[in-house]
C-alpha positions in Angstrom: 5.8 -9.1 11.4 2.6 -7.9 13.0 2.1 -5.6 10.4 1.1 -7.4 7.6 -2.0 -9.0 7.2 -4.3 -6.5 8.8 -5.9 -2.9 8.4 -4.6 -1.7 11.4 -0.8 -1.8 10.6 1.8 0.5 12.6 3.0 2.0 9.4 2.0 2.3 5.8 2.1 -1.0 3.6 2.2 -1.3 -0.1 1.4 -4.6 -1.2 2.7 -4.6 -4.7 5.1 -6.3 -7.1 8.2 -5.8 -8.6 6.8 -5.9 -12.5 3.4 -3.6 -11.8 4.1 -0.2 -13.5 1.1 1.4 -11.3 3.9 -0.2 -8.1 6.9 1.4 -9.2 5.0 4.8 -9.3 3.7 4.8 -6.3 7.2 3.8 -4.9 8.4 7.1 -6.0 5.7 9.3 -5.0 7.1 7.5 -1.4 10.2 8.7 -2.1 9.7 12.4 -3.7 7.0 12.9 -0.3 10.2 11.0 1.8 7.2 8.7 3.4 8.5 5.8 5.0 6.6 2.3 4.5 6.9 -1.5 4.5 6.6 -2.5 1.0 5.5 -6.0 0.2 5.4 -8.2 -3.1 2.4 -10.3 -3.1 4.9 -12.4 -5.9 6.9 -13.9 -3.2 4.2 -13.9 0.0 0.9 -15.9 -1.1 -0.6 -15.0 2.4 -0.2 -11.4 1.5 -1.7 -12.1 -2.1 -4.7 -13.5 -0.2 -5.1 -10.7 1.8 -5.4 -8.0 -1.0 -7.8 -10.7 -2.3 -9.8 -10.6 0.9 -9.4 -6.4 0.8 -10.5 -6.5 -3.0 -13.1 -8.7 -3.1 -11.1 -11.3 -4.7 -9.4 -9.4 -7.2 -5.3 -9.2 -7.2 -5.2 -5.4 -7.6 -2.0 -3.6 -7.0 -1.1 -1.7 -5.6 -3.1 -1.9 -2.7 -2.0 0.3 0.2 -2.9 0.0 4.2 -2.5 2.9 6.4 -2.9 2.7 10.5 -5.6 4.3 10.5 -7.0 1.6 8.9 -8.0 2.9 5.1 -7.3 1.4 1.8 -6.2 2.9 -1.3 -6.1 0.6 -4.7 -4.1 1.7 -7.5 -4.6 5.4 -6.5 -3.8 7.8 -9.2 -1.0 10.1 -8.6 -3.3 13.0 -6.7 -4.9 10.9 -4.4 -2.0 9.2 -3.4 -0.4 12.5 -3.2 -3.0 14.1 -0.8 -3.4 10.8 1.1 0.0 10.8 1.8 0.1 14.7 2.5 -2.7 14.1 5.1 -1.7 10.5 6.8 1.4 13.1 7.4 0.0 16.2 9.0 -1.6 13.1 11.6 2.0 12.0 12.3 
């Protein structure tokens, strides 16, 4: 998949895990905004764990979310995941 591992994915990517309250609520802003995105758990992938290392300067922070454009949020609160998400669509 050429879309993980980079800050210039084709689509949104939330690297996350399946335990990580801050994940699950980010998942369902996804949902309530019907944005589509690759979600990955940096549990089961240690290259993607290293990469949200790399991203935030060597913490494990999740979620951590790529967009094409190149941006980063890390666990955004619900509003500015709400109005990134609003935004990334009015680009699309």
């Amino acid at each position: 998949m050429n879309d993980l591992y980079t800050l210039q994915p084709s689509q949104i990517v939330l690297y996350g895990t399946s335990w990580c309250g801050d994940c699950r609520r980010a998942r369902q802003i996804f949902a309530q905004m019907n944005i589509p995105y690759l979600d990955i758990d940096i549990d089961s992938d240690r290259q993607a764990e290293a990469f949200i290392k790399q991203i935030n300067r060597g913490n494990r922070s999740v979620p951590t979310i790529v967009f094409p454009d190149g941006s980063t949020l890390t666990e955004p609160d619900n509003l500015s995941l709400s109005n990134k998400l609003n935004h990334y669509r009015q680009l699309a």
